[in-house]
MIMARBA-225618 format. One line per 8 residues: their letters; for each residue x, y, z of C-alpha. Coordinates in Angstrom, 2 decimals. Each point is the difference from the previous one (the first is absolute). Layout:
REM MIMARBA-225618
A = X Y Z ~ ...
//
This chain:
REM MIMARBA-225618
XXXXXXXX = 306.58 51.80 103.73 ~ 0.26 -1.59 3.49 ~ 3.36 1.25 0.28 ~ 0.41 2.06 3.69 ~ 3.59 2.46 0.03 ~ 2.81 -1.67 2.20 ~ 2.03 3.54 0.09 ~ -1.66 1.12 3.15
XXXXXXXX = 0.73 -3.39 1.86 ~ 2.36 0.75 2.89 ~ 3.17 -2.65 -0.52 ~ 1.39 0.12 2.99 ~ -2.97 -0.42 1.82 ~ -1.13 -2.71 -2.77 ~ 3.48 -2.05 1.14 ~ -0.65 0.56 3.33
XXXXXXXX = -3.46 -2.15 -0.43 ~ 2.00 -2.78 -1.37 ~ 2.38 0.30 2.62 ~ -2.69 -0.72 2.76 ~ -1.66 -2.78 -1.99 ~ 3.47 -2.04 -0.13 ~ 0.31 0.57 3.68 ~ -2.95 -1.54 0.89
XXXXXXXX = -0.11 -3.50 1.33 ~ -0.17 -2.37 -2.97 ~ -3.03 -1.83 0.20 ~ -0.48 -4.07 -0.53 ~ -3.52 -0.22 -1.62 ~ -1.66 1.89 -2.02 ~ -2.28 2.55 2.22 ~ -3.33 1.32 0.19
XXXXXXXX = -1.48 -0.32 -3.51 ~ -2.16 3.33 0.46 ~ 3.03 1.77 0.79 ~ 1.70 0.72 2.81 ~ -1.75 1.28 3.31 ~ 1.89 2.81 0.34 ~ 0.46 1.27 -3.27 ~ -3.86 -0.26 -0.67
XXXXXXXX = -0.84 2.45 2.77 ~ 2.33 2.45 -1.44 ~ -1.58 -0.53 -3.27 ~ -3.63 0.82 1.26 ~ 1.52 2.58 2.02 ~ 1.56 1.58 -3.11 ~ -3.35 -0.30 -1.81 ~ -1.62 1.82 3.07
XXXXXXXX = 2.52 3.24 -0.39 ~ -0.17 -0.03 -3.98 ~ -3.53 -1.03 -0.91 ~ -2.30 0.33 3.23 ~ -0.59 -3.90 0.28 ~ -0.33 -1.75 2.92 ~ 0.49 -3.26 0.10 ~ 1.69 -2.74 2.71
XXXXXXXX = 2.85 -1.28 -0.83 ~ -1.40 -3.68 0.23 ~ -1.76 1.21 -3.74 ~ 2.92 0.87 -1.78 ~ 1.76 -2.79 -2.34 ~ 3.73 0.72 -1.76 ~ -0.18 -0.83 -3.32 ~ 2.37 -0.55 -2.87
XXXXXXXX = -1.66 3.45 -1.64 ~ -3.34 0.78 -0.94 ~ -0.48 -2.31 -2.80 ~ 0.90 -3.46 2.56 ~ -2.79 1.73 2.39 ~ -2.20 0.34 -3.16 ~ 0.48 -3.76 -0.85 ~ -0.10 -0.95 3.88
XXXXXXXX = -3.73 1.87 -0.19 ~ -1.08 -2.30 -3.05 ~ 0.23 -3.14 1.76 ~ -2.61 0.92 2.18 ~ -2.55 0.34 -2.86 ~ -2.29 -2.76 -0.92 ~ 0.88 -1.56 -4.03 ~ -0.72 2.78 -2.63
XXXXXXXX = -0.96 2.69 1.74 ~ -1.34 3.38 -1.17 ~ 2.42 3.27 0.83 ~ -0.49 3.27 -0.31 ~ 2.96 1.80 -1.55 ~ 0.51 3.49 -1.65 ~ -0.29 0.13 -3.59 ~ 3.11 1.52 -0.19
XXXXXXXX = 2.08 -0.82 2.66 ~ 3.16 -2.19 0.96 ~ 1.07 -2.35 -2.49 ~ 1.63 -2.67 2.13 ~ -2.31 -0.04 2.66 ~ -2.63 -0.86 -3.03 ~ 2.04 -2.42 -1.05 ~ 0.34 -2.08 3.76
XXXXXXXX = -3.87 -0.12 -0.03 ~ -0.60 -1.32 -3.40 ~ 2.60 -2.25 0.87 ~ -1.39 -1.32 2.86 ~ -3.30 -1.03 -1.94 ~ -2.02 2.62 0.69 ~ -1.70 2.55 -2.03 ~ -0.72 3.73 -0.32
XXXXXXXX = -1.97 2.63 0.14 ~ 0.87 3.08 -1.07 ~ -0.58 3.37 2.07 ~ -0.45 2.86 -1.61 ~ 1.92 3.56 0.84 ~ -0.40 3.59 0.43 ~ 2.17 2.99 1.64 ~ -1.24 -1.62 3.14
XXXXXXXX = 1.41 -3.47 -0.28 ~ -2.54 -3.60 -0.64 ~ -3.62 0.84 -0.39 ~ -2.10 -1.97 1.91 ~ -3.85 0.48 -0.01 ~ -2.97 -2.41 0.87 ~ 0.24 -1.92 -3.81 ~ 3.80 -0.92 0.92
XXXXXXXX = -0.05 -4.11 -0.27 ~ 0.89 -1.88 3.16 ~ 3.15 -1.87 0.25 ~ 2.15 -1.99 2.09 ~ 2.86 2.57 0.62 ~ 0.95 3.90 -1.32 ~ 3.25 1.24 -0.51 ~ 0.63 3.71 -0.46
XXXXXXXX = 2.90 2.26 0.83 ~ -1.39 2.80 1.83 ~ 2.05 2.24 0.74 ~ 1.83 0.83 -3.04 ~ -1.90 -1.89 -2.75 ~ 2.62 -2.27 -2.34 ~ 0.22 1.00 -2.58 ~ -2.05 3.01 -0.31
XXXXXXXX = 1.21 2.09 3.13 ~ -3.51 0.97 1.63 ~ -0.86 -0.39 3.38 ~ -2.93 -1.76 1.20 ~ -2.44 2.34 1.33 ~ -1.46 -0.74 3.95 ~ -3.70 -0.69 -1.48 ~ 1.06 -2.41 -2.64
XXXXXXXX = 1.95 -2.02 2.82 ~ -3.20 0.01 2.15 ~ -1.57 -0.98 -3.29 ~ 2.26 -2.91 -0.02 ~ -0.46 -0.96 2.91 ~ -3.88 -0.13 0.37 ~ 0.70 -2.34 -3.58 ~ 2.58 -2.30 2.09
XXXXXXXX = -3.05 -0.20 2.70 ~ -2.57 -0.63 -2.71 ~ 1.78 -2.67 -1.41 ~ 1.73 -1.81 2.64 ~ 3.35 0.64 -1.93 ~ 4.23 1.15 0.89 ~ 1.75 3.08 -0.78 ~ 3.46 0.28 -1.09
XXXXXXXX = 1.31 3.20 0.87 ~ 3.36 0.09 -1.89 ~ 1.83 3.52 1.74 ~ 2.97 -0.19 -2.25 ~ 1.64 3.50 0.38 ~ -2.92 1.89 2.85 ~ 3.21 1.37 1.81 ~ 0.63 2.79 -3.30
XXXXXXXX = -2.66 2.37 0.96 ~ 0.95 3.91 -1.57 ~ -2.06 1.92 1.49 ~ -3.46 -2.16 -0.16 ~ -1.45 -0.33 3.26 ~ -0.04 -3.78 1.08 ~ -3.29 -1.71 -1.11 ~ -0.62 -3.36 2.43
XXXXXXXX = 0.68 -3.09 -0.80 ~ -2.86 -2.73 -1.06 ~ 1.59 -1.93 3.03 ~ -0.67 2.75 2.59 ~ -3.70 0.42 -1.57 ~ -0.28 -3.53 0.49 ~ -2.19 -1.28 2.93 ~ -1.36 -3.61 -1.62
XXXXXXXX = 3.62 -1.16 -0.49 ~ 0.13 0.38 -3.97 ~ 2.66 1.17 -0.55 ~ 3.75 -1.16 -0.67 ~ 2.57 2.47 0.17 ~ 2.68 -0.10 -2.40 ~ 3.58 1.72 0.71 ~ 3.32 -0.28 -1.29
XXXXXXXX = 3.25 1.49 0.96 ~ 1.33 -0.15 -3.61 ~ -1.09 3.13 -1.06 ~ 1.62 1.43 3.38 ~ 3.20 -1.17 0.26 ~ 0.88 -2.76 -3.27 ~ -2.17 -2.63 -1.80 ~ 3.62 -2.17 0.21
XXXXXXXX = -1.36 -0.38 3.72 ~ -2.81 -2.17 -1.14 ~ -2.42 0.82 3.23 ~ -3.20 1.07 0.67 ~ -2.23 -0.37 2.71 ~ -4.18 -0.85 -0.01 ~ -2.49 0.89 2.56 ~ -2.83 -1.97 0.42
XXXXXXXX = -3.04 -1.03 1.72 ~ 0.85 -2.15 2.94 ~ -2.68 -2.37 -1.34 ~ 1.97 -0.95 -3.25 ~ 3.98 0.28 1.26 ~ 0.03 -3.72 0.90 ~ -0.75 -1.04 -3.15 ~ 2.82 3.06 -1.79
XXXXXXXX = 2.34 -1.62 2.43 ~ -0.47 -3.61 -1.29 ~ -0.07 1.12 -3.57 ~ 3.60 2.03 0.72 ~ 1.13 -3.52 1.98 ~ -0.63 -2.03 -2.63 ~ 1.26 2.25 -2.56 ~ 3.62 0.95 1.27
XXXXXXXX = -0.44 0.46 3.78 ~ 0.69 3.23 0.65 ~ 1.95 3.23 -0.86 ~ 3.75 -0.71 0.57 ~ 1.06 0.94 3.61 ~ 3.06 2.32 -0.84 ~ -2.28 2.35 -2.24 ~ -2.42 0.02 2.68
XXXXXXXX = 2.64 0.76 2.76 ~ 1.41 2.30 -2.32 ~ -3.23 2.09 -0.81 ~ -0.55 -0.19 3.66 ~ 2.83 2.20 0.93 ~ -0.95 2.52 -2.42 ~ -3.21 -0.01 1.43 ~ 1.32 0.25 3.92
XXXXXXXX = 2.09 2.77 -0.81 ~ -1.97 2.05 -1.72 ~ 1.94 0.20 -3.22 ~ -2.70 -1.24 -2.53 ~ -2.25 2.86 1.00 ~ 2.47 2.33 -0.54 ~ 0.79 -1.65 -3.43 ~ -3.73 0.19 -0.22
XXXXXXXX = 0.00 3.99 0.48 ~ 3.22 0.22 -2.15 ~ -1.28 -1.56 -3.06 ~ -3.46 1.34 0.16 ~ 1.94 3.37 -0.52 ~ 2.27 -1.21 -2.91 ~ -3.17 -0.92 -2.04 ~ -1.63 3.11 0.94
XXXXXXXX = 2.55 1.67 -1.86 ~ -0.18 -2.31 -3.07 ~ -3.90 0.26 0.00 ~ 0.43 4.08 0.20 ~ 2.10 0.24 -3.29 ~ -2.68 -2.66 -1.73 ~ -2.97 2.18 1.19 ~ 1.99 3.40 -0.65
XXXXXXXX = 0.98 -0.89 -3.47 ~ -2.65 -2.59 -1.46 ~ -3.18 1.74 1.85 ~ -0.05 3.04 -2.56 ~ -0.56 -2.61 -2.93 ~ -3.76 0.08 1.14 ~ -2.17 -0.50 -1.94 ~ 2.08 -1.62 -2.59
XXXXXXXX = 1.24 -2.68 3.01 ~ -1.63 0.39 3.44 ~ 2.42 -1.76 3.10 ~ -2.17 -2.44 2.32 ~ 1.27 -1.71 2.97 ~ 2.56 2.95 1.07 ~ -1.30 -0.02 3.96 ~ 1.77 -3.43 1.15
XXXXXXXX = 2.18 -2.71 -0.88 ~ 2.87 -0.58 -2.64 ~ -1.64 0.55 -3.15 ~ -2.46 2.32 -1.79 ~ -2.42 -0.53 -2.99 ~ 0.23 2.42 -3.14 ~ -3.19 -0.13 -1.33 ~ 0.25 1.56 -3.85
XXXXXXXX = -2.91 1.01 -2.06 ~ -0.86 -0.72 -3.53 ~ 1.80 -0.13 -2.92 ~ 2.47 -0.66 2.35 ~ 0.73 -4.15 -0.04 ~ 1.68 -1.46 3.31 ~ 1.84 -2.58 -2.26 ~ 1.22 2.33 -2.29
XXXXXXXX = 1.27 2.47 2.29 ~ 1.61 -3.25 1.87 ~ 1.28 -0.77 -2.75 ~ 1.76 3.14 -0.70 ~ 0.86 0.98 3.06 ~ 2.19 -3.77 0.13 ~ 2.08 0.91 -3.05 ~ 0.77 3.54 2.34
XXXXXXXX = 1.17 -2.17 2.60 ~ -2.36 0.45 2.27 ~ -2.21 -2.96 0.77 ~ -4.04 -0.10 1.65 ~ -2.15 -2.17 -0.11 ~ -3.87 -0.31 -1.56 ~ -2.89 -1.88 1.59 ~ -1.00 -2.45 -2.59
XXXXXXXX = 1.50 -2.79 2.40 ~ -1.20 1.21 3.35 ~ -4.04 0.16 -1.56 ~ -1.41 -3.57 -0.07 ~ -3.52 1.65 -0.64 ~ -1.54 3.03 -2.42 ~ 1.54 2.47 -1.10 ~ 3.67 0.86 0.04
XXXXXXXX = 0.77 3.25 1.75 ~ 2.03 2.22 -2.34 ~ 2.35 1.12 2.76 ~ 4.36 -0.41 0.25 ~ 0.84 -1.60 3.56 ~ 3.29 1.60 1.18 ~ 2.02 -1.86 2.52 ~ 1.88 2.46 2.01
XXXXXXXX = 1.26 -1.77 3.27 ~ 3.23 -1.05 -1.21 ~ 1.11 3.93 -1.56 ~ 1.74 2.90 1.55 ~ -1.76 3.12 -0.51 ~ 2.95 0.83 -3.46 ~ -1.35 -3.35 -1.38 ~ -3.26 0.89 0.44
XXXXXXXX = -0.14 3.64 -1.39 ~ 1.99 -1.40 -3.26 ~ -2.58 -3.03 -0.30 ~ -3.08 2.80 0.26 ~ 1.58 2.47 -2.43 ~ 0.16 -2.65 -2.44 ~ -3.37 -0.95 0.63 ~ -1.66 3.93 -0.58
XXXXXXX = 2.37 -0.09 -2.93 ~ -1.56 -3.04 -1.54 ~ -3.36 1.06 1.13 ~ -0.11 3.41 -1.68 ~ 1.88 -1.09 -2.69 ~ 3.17 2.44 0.61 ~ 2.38 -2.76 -1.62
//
């Protein structure tokens, strides 16, 4: 899980990033802490082409990856505060808030992502992933984001809007983001180029109400002071020239093809195990029906050599769902195929 493919990545245009970031002047302090200028307005330019959010460059912070921005977020919350957080969702972004002191609330979920309704408690922040829910693959629907929003209002409270992989789109039209729907300033915008180019990177960017950047930008100052200048300068020429959209279009098509062999060969195991999750991002939900056991076919599909994962540790709250999470952003379309044989073969008990 987590894991994005590398094979696509274009080397020579890769080196040629690198190239331009050790030509440029070497500088003798540390620079902007929120980033620099001009690699900020390429980043809110790039989230205006790929996700239909506007936003000034002056509200964009680089980060150290989604989590740092997560943490960064935190500080601004009074002692022990209450956050809303999907009951199964994201086990290290659980982790940072409970961390930090505060407590949760859990949100529960349907095909159409966090239900919220006029008995959901208030609380000081919600974090949800939108637009490919983590880790049970649905998309949030456009009335359960105005939902959210009209709760945000209610309640006075943030929104984390964590967009880990909203560029891997087959075929399911764009919904908008929470940010775009925003018009109180709510809403923080999470992004991350890890998932589009290499987690070794370590960068991700947050968009934010103008209203709270000064205090993200203190919190980042006193924490490290900023993203390291060649990455940024480096990132920046992949931006200028184009080449990280292109990667972009490249790599959405290289998963297409590994999610078409899951769907082709794992969809006719319905109703025995029903796929959820298939119209976005890197990974997909098997969802398997009685007497079938997650753990045991986990279990057994391990000793075949082919490894998933359940969701005992992604559900802090009721039940378990009885669903196999397969990771497939790291395989080539053979690996793939072999991994979801084995899987029908374990499921319908072919041997």
């Amino acid at each position: 899980m987590g894991v994005a493919t590398t094979a696509t990545l274009d080397t020579r245009a890769w080196r040629q990033a690198w190239a331009a970031a050790a030509r440029a002047d070497v500088a003798g302090d540390y620079g902007d802490p929120a980033g620099e200028p001009e690699l900020r307005a390429a980043l809110a330019a790039l989230v205006a082409r790929s996700r239909g959010l506007g936003a000034a460059a002056g509200r964009v912070l680089v980060t150290a990856g989604s989590l740092q921005a997560l943490n960064l977020i935190l500080k601004l919350l009074p002692p022990q505060s209450r956050v809303l957080f999907e009951a199964t969702g994201y086990r290290a972004a659980r982790q940072a808030i409970v961390d930090a002191g505060h407590s949760l609330i859990p949100l529960g979920q349907d095909v159409d992502g966090p239900v919220i309704t006029a008995d959901t408690p208030p609380a000081r922040l919600a974090y949800v992933t939108p637009s490919h829910s983590f880790p049970l693959g649905g998309r949030m629907s456009v009335p359960r984001r105005l939902a959210l929003l009209e709760w945000a209002a209610r309640h006075d409270a943030l929104i984390v809007e964590d967009d880990y992989d909203g560029e891997f789109r087959y075929g399911a039209p764009p919904l908008p983001t929470l940010a775009s729907l925003d018009s109180q300033g709510r809403v923080l915008y999470l992004g991350t180029l890890s998932k589009v180019l290499t987690p070794g990177l370590r960068t991700g960017f947050l968009i934010c109400p103008p209203a709270l950047l000064p205090a993200l930008v203190r919190a980042r100052t006193l924490l490290d002071s900023g993203h390291p200048l060649p990455v940024q300068h480096a990132l920046l020429h992949l931006l200028k020239t184009g080449e990280l959209d292109r990667h972009i279009r490249r790599t959405r098509r290289w998963h297409a093809g590994v999610r078409a062999v899951l769907t082709q060969i794992l969809e006719p195991l319905a109703p025995h195990a029903t796929l959820g999750g298939i119209e976005a991002g890197l990974h997909v939900c098997l969802f398997l029906s009685p007497p079938l056991d997650a753990r045991a076919v986990a279990a057994e599909l391990s000793r075949r050599g082919v490894h998933v994962s359940t969701l005992d540790t992604y559900t802090f709250a009721g039940a378990v769902p009885n669903a196999l999470l397969l990771g497939y952003g790291g395989l080539t379309i053979q690996q793939a195929q072999a991994g979801a044989q084995e899987i029908v073969r374990v499921i319908l008990g072919g041997g």
